[in-house]
C-alpha positions, 0 to 999 in steps of 0.5 A: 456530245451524243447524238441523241443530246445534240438532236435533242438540243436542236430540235429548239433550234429553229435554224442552224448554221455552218461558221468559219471561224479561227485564225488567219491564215487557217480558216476551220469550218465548223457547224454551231447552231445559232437560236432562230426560229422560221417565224423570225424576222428576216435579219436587219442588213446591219447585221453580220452578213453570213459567213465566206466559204473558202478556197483550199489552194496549197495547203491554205483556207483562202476567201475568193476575191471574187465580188460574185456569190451564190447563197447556201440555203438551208432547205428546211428555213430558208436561212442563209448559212453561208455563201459561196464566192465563185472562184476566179480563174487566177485561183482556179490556175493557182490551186491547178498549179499548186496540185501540180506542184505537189505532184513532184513529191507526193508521187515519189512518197511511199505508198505504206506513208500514203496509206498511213494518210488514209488510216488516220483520215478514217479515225479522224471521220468516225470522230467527227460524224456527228459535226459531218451530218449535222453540217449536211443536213444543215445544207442539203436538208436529209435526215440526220439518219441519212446524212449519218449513212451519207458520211459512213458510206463514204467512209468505207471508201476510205477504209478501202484506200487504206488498202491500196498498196495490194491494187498498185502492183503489177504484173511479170510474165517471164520468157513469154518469148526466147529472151523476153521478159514482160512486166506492167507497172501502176503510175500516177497520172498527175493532176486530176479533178472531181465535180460533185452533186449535191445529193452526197456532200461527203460520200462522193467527194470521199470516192473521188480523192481519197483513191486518187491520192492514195494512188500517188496523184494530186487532186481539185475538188469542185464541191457543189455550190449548193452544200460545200461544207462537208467538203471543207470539212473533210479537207481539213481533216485530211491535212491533219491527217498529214496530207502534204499542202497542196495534195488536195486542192477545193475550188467552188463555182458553177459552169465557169469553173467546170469548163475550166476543169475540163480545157486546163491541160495539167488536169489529167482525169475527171470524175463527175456526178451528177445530171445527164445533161451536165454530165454529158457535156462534161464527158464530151469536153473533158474527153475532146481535151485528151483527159480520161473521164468517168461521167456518173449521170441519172438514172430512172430505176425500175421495180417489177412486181409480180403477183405473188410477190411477198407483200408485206417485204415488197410494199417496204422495200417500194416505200424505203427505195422511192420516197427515202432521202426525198427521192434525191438520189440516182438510185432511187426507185421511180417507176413501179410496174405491176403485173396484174391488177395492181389495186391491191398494191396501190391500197397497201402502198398508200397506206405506207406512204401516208405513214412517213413523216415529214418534217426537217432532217433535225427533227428526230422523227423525220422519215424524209426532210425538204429537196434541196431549192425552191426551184428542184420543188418547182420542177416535181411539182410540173412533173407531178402537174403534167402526169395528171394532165395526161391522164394519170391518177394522183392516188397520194399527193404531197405537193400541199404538205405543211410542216408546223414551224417549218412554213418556208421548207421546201417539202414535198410529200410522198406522192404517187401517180397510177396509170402511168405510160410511157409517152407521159413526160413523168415516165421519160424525166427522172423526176428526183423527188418523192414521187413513185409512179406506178404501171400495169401491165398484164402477164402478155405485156410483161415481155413486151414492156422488157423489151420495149425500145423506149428510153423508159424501158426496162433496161438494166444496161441503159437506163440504171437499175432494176428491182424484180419482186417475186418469191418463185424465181420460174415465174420470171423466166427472165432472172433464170438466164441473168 
């Protein structure tokens, strides 16, 4: 089925929702759509309660039997698509063991057969796309556009695991002294583990296990509890694509679960994504344990504007950069700082914002779909209130959007605060929704706010990325010693 027919055929639906169906023994987790709407009557409790999402532990699709669950909300109705029990700690042990098991063998397989893996994973993507996005946006509630740019993203990271055999060789350095020889040879580490956040459901599990196994290691999977399916989903095609049982290894929970990654003394690395506090811990335990860490946190991004910047390449680039996936990513752009008088600016980039359309991430019109929970909608909104209380200007307000046949989403609409400053609680937090805030500063601030020592500050190296708007690179000196 297209794309467009899906889409089309959607757009009546009022609610979708991932189902495990199949045989015992090899649950397939899939997404069909079943005819709802948001003005339905909630359902009775005689009715089929939502689908278990599963463990993956050596090679088999296994219900928890844990009796404790979390609820996979679709952002845009509120429907229950499926729920997820939190593993217990036998399991955890038992997908841990089942890794370590696999490890023996799948260390000593070829790395041309682990390759071939890969090759067929990537066919086996770009074949099921369409299911992929329609499941993320099921779950996490972006636009089909970008739940589509969400699964090719990652994609590519897989095409680049495909190419591993080159990046596994070492080095030789003969007679570096009278009867010495040296060389340096690429080993597998063992077990290794990936925490993921919601804002991705498959570009960032597909950063982490598809190098690590085609490096010769085994993997665990704890995908976010929020919107697990992708992830179920492109486990399943990586067995079919011959990974060995047990290679790859999903178990699901919250902090319980990410402890345990971080004390069990078989994982040998951890890779998370995600918040700077959960982040933090994580790097702090995992690293105390002896296990070699990569903690990937937030981030509140920058953009300068200089006066003669092109207006028309700038105002696209500030809407698409801050207001896009909703705002929920760690490069997303969260602050705009305007050198010289910025009313000019704000006028265009209102203009711009208003213009974008809200609406649930199945609608083919949709620029932006609903943040992920009731709390995350929460949370920008106090942010948005406490910028407002401190004296910033609420030049565009999105927190009142009303999407027609979507009253329960969790929608907020672009917003923009003026006169923003650096001790305002909406400049230090990295909000994570779609809200821009913006600054002014004069041509003598401009260095000054550079090199400012506050935790807000311009610092491509401390606080995530930078965005320099000018069409003379000599007006901003800066760029010319980068």
């Amino acid at each position: 089925m297209s794309l467009q027919s899906s889409v089309q055929r959607m757009r009546n639906l009022g609610g979708l929702r991932p189902q495990i169906v199949g045989s015992l023994g090899r649950p397939h987790f899939t997404t069909t759509a079943t005819e709802s709407s948001s003005s339905s009557p909630p359902p009775s409790s005689d009715q089929t309660s939502p689908p278990r999402v599963p463990n993956l532990i050596g090679g088999s699709f296994l219900d928890s039997k844990s009796p404790s669950t979390i609820d996979v909300i679709n952002p845009a109705t509120q429907e229950v698509v499926s729920q997820v029990p939190l593993t217990t700690l036998d399991e955890f042990k038992a997908a841990v063991s089942a890794a370590k098991n696999a490890f023996r063998s799948w260390r000593n397989t070829p790395i041309t057969t682990r390759q071939r893996v890969m090759l067929k994973l990537q066919e086996l993507i770009r074949r099921d796309k369409d299911k992929l996005a329609l499941n993320i946006t099921t779950e996490q509630g972006k636009t089909l556009k970008d739940a589509h740019g969400d699964v090719f993203r990652g994609l590519e990271v897989v095409e680049h695991a495909c190419g591993m055999a080159t990046l596994q060789m070492g080095e030789y350095v003969s007679n570096v002294a009278h009867g010495i020889d040296t060389y340096s040879i690429r080993e597998p580490l063992g077990v290794c583990a990936g925490i993921c956040p919601f804002n991705f459901p498959a570009m960032i599990p597909l950063w982490m296990f598809p190098v690590a196994v085609t490096c010769g290691n085994t993997f665990v999977l704890k995908p976010s509890e929020k919107d697990p399916g992708a992830s179920l989903m492109l486990a399943e095609l990586a067995m079919e694509a011959g990974l060995p049982d047990g290679v790859l290894n999903i178990v699901h929970g919250t902090n319980d679960i990410v402890n345990a990654i971080c004390d069990d003394e078989d994982i040998k690395a951890v890779s998370f994504v995600g918040s700077n506090t959960a982040g933090m811990h994580i790097y702090a335990r995992a690293s105390a344990a002896g296990k070699r860490v990569q903690s990937n946190m937030g981030a509140k991004n920058h953009a300068i504007v200089m006066p003669d910047a092109n207006i028309d390449a700038t105002i696209n680039a500030l809407v698409a950069a801050g207001f896009g996936a909703a705002g929920q990513r760690c490069m997303a752009l969260s602050t705009v700082v305007f050198v010289g008088d910025s009313k000019p600016w704000l006028s265009r980039l209102v203009q711009s914002a208003k213009a974008l359309k809200v609406n649930s991430g199945t609608e083919p019109d949709a620029d932006l779909g609903p943040v992920i929970s009731k709390q995350a909608k929460e949370r920008i909104h106090r942010l948005i209130q406490s910028g407002v209380e401190s004296g910033a200007e609420l030049v565009l307000d999105g927190r009142n959007i009303l999407v027609p046949g979507y009253e329960n989403g969790n929608f907020v609409g672009p917003t923009i605060l003026a006169g923003v400053r650096q001790d305002m609680e909406c400049y230090k937090e990295e909000i994570f929704g779609p809200v821009l805030i913006c600054m002014e500063v004069s041509e003598a601030q401009r260095l000054q706010f550079l090199s400012s020592n506050t935790s807000g500050g311009l610092k491509l190296h401390r606080t995530g990325n930078g965005a320099v708007f000018v069409r003379s690179i000599e007006s901003f000196p800066p760029l010319l010693s980068l």
